[in-house]
C-alpha positions, 0 to 999 in steps of 0.5 A: 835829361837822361836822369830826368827820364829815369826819374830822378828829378832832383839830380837832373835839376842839379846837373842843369844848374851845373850845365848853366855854370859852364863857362864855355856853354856860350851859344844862346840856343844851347843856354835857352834849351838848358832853361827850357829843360829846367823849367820842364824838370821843376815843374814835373817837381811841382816848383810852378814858380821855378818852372815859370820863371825858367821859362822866362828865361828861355824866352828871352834867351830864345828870341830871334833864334831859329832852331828847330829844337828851340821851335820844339821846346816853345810848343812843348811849353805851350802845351804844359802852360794850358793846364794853368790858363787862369794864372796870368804869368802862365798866360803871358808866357804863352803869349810871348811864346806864339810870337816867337812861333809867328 
């Protein structure tokens, strides 16, 4: 997430994609939270479809878990998600994401 702070983009996509490809990355939190930073990295990249369907997946990988950075990084998604209300994968992500906030 650093590179991704400096801005560059397309080396923090990769080095997540690589984080993921790590055997021993096992626990579920740290999985999710890496999903849920590839899908704030490919959206900033203007990859929508990307960031959607990583968001997806940080959702599944996040149910049932209780962390505060996993909570964080829900509203975080909530919040990018607002800007595209009028698209229906956007929506129901938001929707299932206020049911793991509930």
């Amino acid at each position: 997430m650093i590179l991704s702070r400096l801005g560059d983009l397309p080396a923090a996509e990769e080095h997540l994609h690589l984080a993921l490809d790590i055997h021993g990355l096992g626990r579920r939190r740290t999985r999710a939270i890496v999903h849920a930073n590839l899908a704030g990295v490919r959206l900033r990249r203007g990859n929508l479809d990307g960031a959607l369907t990583s968001w997806g997946t940080f959702l599944d990988r996040a149910d049932g878990i209780r962390s505060v950075k996993v909570q964080a990084a829900v509203r975080d998604m909530r919040v990018r998600l607002r800007r595209f209300e009028g698209m229906s994968e956007a929506q129901q992500l938001r929707q299932t994401a206020a049911q793991l906030l509930a």
